[in-house]
FILOFI-805953 format. One record per residue (C-alpha): residue in three letters; x, y, z. Coordinates in steps of 0.1 Angstrom, whole numbers. Example, Ala and Ser with C-alpha at 12.3 -4.5 7.8 and 13.67 -1.06 7.14 Angstrom:
% FILOFI-805953
<r residuo="ALA" x="123" y="-45" z="78"/>
<r residuo="SER" x="137" y="-11" z="71"/>
//
This chain:
% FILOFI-805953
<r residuo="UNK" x="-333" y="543" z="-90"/>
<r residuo="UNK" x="-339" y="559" z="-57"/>
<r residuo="UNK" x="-331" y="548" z="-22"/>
<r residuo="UNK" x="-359" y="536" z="2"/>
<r residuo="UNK" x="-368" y="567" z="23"/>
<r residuo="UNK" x="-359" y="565" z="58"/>
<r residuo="UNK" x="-346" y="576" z="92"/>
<r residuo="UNK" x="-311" y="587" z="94"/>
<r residuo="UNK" x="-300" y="585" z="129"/>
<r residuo="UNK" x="-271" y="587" z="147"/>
<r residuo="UNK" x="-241" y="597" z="126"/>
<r residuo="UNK" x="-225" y="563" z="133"/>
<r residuo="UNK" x="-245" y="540" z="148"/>
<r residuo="UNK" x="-278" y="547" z="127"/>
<r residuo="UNK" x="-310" y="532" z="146"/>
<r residuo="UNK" x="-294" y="511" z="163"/>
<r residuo="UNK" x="-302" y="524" z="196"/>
<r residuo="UNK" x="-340" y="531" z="189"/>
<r residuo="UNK" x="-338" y="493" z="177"/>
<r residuo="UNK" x="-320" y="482" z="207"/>
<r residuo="UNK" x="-346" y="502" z="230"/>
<r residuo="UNK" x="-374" y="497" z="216"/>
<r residuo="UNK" x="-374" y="473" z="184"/>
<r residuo="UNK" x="-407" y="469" z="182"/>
<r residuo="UNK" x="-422" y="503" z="183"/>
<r residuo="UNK" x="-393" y="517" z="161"/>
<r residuo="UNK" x="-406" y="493" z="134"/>
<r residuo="UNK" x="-441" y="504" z="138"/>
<r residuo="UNK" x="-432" y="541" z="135"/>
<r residuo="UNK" x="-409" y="537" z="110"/>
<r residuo="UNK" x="-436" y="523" z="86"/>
<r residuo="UNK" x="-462" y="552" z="97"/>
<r residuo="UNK" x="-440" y="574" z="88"/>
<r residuo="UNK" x="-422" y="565" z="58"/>
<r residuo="UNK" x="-441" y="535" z="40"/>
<r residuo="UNK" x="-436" y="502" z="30"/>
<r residuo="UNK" x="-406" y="498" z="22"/>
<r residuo="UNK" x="-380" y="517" z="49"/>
<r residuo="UNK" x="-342" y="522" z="45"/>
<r residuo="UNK" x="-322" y="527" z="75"/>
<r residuo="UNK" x="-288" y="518" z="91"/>
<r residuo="UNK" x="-278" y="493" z="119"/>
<r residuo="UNK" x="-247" y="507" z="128"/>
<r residuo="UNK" x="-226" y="503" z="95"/>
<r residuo="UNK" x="-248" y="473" z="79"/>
<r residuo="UNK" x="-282" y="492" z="54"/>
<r residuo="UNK" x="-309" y="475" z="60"/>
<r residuo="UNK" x="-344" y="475" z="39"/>
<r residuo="UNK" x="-376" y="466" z="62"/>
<r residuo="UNK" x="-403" y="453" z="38"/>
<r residuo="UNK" x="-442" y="457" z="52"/>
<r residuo="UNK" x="-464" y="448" z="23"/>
<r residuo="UNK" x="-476" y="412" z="16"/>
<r residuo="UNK" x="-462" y="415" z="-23"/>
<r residuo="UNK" x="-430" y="426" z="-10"/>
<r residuo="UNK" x="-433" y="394" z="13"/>
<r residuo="UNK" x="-438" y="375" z="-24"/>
<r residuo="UNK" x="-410" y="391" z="-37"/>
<r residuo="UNK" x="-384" y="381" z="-12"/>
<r residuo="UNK" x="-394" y="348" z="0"/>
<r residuo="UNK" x="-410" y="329" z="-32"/>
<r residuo="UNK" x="-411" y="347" z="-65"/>
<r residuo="UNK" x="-374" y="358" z="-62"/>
<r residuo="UNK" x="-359" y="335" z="-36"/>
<r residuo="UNK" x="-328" y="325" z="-51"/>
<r residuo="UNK" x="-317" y="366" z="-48"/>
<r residuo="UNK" x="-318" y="366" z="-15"/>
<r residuo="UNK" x="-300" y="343" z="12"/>
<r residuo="UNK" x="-298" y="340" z="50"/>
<r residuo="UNK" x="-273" y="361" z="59"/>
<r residuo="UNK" x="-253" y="368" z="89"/>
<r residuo="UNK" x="-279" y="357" z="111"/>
<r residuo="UNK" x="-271" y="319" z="104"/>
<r residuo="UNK" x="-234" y="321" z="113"/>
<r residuo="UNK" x="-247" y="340" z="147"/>
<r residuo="UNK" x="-270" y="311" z="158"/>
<r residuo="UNK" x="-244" y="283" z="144"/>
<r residuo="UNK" x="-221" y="275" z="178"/>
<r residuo="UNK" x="-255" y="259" z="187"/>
<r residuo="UNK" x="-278" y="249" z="160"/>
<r residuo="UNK" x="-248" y="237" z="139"/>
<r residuo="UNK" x="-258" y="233" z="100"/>
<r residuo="UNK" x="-294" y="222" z="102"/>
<r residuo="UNK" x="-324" y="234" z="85"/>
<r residuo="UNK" x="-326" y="268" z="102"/>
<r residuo="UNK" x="-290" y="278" z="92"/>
<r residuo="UNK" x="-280" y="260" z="60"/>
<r residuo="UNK" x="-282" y="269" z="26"/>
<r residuo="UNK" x="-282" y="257" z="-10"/>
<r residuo="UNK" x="-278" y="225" z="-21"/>
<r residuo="UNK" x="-272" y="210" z="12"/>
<r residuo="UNK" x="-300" y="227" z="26"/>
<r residuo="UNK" x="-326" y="213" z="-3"/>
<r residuo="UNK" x="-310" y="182" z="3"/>
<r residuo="UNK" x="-319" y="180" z="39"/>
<r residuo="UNK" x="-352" y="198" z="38"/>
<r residuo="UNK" x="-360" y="165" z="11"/>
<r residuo="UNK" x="-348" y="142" z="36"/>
<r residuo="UNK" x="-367" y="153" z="66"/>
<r residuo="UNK" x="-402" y="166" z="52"/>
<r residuo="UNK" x="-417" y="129" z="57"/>
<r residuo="UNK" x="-413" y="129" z="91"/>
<r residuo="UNK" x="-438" y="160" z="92"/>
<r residuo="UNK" x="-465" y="142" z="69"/>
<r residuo="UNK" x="-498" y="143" z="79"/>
<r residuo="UNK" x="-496" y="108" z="85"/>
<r residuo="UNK" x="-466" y="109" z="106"/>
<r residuo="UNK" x="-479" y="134" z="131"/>
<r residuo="UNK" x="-509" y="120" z="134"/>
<r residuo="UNK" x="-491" y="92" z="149"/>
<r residuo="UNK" x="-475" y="116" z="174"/>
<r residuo="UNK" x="-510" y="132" z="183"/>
<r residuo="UNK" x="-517" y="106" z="211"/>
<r residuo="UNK" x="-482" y="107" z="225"/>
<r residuo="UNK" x="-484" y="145" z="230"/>
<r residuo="UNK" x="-519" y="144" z="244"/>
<r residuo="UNK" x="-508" y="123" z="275"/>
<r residuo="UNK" x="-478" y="139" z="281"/>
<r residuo="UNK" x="-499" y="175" z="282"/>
<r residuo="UNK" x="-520" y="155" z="303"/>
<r residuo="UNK" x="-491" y="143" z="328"/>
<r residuo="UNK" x="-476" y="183" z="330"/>
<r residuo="UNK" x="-513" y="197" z="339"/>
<r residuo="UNK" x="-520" y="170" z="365"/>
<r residuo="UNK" x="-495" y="190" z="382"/>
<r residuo="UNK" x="-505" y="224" z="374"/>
<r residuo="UNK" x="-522" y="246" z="404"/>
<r residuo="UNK" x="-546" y="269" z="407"/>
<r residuo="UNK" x="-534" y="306" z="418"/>
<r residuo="UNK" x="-516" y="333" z="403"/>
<r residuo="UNK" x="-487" y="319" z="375"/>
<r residuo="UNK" x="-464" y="330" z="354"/>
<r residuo="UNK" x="-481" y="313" z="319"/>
<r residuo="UNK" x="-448" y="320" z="298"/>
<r residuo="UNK" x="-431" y="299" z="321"/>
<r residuo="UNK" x="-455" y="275" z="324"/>
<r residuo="UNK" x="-456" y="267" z="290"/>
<r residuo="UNK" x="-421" y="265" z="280"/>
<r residuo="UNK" x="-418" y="237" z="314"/>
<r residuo="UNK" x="-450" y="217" z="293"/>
<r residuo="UNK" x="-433" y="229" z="254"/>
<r residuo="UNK" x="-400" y="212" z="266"/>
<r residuo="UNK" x="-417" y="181" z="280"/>
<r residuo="UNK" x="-434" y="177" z="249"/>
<r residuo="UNK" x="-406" y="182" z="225"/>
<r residuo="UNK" x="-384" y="155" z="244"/>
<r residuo="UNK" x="-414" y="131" z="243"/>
<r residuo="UNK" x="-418" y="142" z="206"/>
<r residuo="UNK" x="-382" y="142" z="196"/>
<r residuo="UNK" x="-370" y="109" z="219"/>
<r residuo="UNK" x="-403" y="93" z="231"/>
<r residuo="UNK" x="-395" y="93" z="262"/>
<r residuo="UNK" x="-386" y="117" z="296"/>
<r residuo="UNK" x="-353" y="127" z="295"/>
<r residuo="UNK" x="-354" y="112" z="334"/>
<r residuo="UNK" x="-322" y="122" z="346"/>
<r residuo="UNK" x="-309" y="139" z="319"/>
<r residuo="UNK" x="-336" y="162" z="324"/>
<r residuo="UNK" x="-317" y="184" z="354"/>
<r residuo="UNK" x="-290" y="193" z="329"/>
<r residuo="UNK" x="-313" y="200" z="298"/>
<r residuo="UNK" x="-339" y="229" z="313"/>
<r residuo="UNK" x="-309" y="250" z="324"/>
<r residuo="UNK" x="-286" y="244" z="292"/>
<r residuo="UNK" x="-315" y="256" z="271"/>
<r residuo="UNK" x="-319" y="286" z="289"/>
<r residuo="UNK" x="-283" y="293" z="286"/>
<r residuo="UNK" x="-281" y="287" z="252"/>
<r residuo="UNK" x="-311" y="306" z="244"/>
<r residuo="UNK" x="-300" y="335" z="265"/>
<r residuo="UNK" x="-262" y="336" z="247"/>
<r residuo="UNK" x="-280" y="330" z="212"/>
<r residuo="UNK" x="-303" y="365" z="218"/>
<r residuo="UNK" x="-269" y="383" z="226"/>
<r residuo="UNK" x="-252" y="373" z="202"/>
<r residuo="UNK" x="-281" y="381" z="172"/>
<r residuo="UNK" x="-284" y="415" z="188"/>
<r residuo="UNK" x="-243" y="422" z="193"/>
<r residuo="UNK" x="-227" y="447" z="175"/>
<r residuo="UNK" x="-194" y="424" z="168"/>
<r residuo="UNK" x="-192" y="386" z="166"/>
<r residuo="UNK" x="-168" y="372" z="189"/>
<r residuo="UNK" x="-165" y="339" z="183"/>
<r residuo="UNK" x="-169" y="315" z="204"/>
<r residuo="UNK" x="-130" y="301" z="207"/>
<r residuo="UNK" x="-125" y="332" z="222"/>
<r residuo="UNK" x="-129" y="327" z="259"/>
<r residuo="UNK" x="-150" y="360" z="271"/>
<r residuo="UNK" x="-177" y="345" z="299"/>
<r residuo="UNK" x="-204" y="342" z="276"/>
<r residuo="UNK" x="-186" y="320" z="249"/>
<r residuo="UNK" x="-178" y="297" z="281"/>
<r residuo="UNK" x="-211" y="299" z="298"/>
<r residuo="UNK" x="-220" y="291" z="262"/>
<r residuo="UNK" x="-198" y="265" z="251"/>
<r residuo="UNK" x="-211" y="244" z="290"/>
<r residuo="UNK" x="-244" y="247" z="278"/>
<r residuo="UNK" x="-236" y="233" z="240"/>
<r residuo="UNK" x="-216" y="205" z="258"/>
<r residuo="UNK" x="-245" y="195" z="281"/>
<r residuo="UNK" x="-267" y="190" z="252"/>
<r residuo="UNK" x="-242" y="177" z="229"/>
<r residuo="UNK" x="-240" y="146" z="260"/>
<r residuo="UNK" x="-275" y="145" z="263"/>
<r residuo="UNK" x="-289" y="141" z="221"/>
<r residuo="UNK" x="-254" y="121" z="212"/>
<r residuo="UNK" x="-262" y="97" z="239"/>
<r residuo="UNK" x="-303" y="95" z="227"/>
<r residuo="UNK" x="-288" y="90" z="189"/>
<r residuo="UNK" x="-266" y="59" z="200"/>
<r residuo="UNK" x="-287" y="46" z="226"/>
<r residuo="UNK" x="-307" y="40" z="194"/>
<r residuo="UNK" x="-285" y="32" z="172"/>
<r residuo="UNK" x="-274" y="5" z="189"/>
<r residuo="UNK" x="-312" y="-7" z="199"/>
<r residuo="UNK" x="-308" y="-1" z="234"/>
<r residuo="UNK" x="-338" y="22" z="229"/>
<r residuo="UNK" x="-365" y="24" z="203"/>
<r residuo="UNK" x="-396" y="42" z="195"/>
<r residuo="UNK" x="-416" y="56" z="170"/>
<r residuo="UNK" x="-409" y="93" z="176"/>
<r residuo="UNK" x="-390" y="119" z="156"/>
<r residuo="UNK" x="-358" y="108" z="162"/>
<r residuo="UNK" x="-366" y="73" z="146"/>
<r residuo="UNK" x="-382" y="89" z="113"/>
<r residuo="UNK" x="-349" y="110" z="110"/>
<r residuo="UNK" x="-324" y="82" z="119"/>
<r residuo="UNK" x="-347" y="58" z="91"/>
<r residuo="UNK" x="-347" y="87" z="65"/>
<r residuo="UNK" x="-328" y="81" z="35"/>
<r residuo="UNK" x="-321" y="109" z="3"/>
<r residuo="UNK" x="-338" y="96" z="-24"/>
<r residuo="UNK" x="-316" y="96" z="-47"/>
<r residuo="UNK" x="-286" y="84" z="-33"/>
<r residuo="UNK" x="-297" y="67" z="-3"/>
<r residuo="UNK" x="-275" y="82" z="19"/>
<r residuo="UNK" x="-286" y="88" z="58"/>
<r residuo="UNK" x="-281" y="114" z="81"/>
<r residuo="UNK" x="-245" y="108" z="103"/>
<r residuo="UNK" x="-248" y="112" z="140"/>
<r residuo="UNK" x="-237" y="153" z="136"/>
<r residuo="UNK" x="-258" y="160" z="112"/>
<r residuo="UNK" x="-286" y="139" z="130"/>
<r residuo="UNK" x="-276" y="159" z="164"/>
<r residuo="UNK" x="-283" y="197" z="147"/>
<r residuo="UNK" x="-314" y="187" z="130"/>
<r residuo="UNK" x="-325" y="175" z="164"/>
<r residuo="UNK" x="-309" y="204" z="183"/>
<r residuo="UNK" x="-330" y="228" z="159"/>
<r residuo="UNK" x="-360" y="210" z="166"/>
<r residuo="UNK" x="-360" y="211" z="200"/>
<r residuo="UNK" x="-343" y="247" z="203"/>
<r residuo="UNK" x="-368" y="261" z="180"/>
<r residuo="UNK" x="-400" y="241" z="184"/>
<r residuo="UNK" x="-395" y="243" z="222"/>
<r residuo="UNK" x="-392" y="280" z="224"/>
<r residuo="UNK" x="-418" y="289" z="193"/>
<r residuo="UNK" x="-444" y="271" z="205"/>
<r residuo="UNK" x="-442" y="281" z="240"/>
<r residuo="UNK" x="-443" y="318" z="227"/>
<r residuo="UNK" x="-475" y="312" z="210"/>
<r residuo="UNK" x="-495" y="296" z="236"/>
<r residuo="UNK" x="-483" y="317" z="264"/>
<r residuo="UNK" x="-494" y="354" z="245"/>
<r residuo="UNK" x="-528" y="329" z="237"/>
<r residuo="UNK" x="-533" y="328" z="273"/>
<r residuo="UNK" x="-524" y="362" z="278"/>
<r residuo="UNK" x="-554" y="373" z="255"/>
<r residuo="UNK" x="-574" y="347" z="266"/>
<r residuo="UNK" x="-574" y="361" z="301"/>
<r residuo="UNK" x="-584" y="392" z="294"/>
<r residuo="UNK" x="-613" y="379" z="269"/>
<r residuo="UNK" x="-634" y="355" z="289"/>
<r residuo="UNK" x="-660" y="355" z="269"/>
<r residuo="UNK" x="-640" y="343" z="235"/>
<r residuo="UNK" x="-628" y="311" z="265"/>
<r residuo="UNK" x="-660" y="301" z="265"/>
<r residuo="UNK" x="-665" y="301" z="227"/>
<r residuo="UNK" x="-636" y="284" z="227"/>
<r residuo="UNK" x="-646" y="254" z="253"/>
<r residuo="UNK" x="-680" y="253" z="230"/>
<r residuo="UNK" x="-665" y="256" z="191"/>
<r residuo="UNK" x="-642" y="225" z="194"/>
<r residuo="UNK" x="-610" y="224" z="175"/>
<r residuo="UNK" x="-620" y="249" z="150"/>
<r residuo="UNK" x="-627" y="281" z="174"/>
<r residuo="UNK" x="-593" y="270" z="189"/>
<r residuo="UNK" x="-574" y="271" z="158"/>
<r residuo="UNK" x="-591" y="300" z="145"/>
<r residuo="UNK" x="-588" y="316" z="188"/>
<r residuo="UNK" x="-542" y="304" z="182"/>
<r residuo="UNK" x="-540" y="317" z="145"/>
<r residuo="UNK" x="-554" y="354" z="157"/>
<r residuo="UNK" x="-527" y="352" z="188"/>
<r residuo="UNK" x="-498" y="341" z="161"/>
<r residuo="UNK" x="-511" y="370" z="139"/>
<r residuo="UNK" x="-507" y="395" z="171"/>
<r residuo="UNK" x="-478" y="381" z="184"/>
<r residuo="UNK" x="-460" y="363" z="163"/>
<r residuo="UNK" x="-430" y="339" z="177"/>
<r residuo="UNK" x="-412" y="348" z="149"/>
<r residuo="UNK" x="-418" y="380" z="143"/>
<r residuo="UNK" x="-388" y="393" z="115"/>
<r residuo="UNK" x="-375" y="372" z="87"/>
<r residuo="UNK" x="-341" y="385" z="78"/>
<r residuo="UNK" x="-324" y="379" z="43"/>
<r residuo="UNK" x="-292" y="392" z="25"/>
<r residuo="UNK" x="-293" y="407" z="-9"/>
<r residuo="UNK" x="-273" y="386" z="-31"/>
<r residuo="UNK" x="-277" y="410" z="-59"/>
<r residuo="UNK" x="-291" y="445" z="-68"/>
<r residuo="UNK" x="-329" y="445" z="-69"/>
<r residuo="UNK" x="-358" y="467" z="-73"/>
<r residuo="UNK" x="-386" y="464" z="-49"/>
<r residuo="UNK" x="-419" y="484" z="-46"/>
<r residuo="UNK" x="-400" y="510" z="-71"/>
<r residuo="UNK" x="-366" y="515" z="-46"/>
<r residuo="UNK" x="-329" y="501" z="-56"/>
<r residuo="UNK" x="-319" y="472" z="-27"/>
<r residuo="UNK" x="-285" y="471" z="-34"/>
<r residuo="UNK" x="-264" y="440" z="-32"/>
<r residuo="UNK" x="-251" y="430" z="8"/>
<r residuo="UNK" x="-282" y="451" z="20"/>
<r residuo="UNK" x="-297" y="433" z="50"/>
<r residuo="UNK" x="-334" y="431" z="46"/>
<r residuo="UNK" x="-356" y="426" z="67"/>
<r residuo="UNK" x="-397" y="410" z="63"/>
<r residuo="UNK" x="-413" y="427" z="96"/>
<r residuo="UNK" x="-436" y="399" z="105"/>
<r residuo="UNK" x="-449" y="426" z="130"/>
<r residuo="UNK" x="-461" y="451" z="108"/>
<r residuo="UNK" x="-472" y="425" z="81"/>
<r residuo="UNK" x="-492" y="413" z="107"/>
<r residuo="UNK" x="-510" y="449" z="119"/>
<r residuo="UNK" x="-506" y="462" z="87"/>
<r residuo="UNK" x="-540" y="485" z="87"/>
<r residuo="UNK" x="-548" y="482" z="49"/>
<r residuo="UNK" x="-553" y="441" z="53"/>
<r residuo="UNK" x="-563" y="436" z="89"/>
<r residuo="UNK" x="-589" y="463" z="98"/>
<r residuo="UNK" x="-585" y="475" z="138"/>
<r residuo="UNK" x="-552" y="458" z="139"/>
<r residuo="UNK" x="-546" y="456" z="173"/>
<r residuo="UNK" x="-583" y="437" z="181"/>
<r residuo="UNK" x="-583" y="405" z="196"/>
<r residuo="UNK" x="-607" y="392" z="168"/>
<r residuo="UNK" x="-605" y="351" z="162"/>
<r residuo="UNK" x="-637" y="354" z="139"/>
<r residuo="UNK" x="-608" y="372" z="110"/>
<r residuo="UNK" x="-596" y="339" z="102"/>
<r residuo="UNK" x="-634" y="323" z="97"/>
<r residuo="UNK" x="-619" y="329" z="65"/>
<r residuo="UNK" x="-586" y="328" z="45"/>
<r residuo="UNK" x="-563" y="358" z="54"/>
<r residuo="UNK" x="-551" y="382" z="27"/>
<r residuo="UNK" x="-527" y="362" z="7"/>
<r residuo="UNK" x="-491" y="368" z="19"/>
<r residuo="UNK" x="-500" y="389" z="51"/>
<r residuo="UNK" x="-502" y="357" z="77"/>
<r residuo="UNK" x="-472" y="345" z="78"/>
<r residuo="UNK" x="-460" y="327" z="111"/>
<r residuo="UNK" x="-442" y="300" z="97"/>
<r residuo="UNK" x="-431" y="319" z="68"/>
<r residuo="UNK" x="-434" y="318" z="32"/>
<r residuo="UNK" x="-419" y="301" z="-3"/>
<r residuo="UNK" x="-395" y="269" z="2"/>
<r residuo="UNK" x="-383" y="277" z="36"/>
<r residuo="UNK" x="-422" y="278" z="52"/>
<r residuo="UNK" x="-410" y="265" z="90"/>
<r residuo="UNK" x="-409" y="224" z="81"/>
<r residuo="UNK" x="-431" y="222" z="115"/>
<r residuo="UNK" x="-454" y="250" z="113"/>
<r residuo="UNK" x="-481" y="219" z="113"/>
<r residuo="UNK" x="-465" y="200" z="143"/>
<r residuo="UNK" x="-466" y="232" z="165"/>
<r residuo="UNK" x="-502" y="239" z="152"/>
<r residuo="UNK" x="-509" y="204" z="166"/>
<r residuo="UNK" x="-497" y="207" z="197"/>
<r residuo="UNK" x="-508" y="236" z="205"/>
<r residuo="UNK" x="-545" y="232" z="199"/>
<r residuo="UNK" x="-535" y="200" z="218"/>
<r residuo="UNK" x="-520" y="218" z="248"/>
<r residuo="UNK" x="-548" y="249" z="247"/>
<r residuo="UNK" x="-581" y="224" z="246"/>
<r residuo="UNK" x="-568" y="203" z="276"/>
<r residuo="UNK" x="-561" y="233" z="292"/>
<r residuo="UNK" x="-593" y="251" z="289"/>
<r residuo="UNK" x="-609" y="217" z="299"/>
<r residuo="UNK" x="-589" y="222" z="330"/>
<r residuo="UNK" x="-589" y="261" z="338"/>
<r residuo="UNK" x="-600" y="291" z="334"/>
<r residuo="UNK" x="-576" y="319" z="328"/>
<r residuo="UNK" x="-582" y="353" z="342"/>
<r residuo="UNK" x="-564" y="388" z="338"/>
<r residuo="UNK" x="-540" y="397" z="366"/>
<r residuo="UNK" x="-544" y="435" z="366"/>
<r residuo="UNK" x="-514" y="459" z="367"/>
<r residuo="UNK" x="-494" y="431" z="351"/>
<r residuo="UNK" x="-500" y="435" z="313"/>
<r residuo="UNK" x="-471" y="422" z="290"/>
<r residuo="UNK" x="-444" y="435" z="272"/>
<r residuo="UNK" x="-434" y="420" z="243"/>
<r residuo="UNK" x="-398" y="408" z="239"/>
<r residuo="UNK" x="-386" y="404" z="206"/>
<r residuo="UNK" x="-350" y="384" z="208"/>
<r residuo="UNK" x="-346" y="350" z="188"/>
<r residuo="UNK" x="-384" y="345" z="195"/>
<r residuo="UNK" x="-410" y="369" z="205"/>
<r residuo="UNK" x="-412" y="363" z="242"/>
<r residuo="UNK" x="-426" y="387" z="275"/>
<r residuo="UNK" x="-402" y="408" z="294"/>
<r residuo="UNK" x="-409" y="398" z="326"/>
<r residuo="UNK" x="-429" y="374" z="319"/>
<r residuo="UNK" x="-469" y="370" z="313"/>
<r residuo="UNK" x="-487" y="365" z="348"/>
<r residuo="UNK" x="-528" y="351" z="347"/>
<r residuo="UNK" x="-543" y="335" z="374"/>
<r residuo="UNK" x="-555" y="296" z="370"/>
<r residuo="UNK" x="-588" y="282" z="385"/>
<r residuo="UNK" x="-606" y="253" z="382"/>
<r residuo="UNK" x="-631" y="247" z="351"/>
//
């Protein structure tokens, strides 16, 4: 069985520098030029990009259990620890069981009102003039994931929270992206900038967890519906570490994800007025229809990466066992033969259901993101009070670049200019 055709770059380090330069665009190419599926080389690791919604099938639901996570997992471990985004097998089924209640229709519902004030609180002290929007929403994203996650303002705590995050977002991206692993024992600067940050958040969710535990605090937020879960077959609960990367995942990954996708919504919103006054007039529906076009453009997570546990066959070319491959959300997404004009800002797509298997922001199969429907909550949420609020218009000469490092963000961020509704 034949290879995936390909690229074959440098002599050593493959694409790696085209990826490094320009990830996003080398993708792109890459599939113009040689198909769906693409072999190339990361340095010494082969990698197989996949572009085609039944390849999307293939990997992440009809043949799931021949493909795991990866390196990636072990990468993003020093500060997610072993929760949903980075386990695997049993223990990961186990958990993904455990938790899925506490995203039940019911259960966010229940959250709805709690996330509406607090979107109200950060916009009451949101001015008009020119802003930077990605910024914006990751200050309202991270208000609303402690109030989500804790029920309440992390008060003090707060000072040392913001700028952990950052850190550990920051060291996370290097790390993903490095050539060699250094693990963090090793004291290089970045492992200790690093291992601060993980220690002021560690302080900040271990004290949450036993302020609760021992009723000094209560609510009916996240952290209560994960504390109160039990497995179902043993009865068994969560202990405070487990508790602590479940949470830290969470907040890590809801925080920063749903930032991305409402910043990239302003982004087009600004330069679309018209589709921000279809928006204040259609009600929920044009906004969800408005955020699912932006996620399709810009997708937070825009690459799902899996290891070949064994040979495979895949659109007719041998993936051989250890390969990394790689789902390019990004193409999937702008693939011409399933979204016509790809790169249109066009909401009205998604009047109807998209080709099957080429949406896929949260995913696919068993691992589908366990909050795709809290984020889609509270971002229509966060995007209707904000319209009621604002209008959003273009600043020109500033137009975006996209970013893509742990989640798809701006380089330089994504500057609009607020006025009053």
């Amino acid at each position: 069985m034949k290879a995936p055709p390909g690229p074959r770059g440098h002599w050593l380090l493959g694409s790696l520098p085209e990826r490094r330069h320009d990830a996003l665009g080398f993708y792109e190419r890459i599939h113009r030029e040689y198909g769906d599926v693409v072999g190339f080389r990361l340095g010494t690791v082969p990698v197989v990009m996949l572009c085609h919604p039944d390849h999307v099938k293939h990997v992440l639901i009809d043949h799931a259990d021949r493909y795991g996570k990866g390196g990636m997992p072990a990468r993003l471990r020093p500060v997610l620890g072993n929760g949903l985004l980075t386990s695997e097998g049993e223990f990961w089924l186990r958990q993904r069981r455990l938790m899925q209640p506490a995203f039940h229709r019911e259960s966010l519902a229940r959250l709805a009102g709690l996330i509406g004030r607090c979107v109200e609180v950060h916009l009451a002290r949101t001015n008009e003039g020119e802003v930077d929007i990605a910024e914006e929403m990751l200050d309202l994203t991270l208000a609303v994931a402690s109030k989500a996650l804790f029920g309440a303002d992390l008060g003090e705590m707060a000072a040392d929270v913001g700028p952990a995050l950052e850190v550990a977002l920051a060291e996370s991206n290097r790390r993903l992206l490095a050539l060699f692993d250094v693990p963090l024992a090793i004291p290089t600067p970045a492992n200790l900038r690093l291992r601060r940050a993980i220690g002021a958040l560690d302080r900040v969710v271990f004290e949450i967890i036993e302020q609760r535990r021992t009723g000094r605090s209560s609510g009916t937020d996240l952290l209560t519906l994960l504390i109160e879960a039990r497995d179902e077959k043993t009865g068994a609960a969560m202990d405070d570490r487990q508790l602590r990367d479940e949470v830290m995942t969470l907040f890590l990954a809801g925080h920063e994800t749903t930032a991305s996708a409402l910043a990239w919504l302003c982004h087009l919103l600004a330069w679309h007025p018209d589709e921000q006054e279809w928006m204040r007039a259609g009600g929920e529906a044009r906004c969800q229809m408005a955020l699912q076009e932006a996620m399709r453009l810009y997708p937070p997570a825009w690459g799902i990466p899996r290891s070949a546990r064994v040979d495979d066959e895949i659109g007719g070319y041998a993936v051989r066992k250890g390969t990394l491959v790689f789902v390019s959300t990004w193409v999937v997404h702008r693939h011409p033969a399933f979204w016509p004009e790809p790169e249109k800002f066009d909401p009205d797509r998604f009047a109807e259901k998209p080709p099957r298997h080429a949406y896929i922001p949260f995913g696919a199969g068993q691992r589908t993101c366990i909050g795709g429907s809290f984020a889609m909550m509270e971002s229509l949420i966060a995007i209707s009070a904000l319209l009621k609020r604002f209008r959003i218009h273009a600043v020109p000469g500033r137009a975006p670049q996209p970013l893509p490092l742990v989640v798809l963000r701006a380089k330089d961020g994504i500057r609009v200019r607020l006025t009053r509704s």
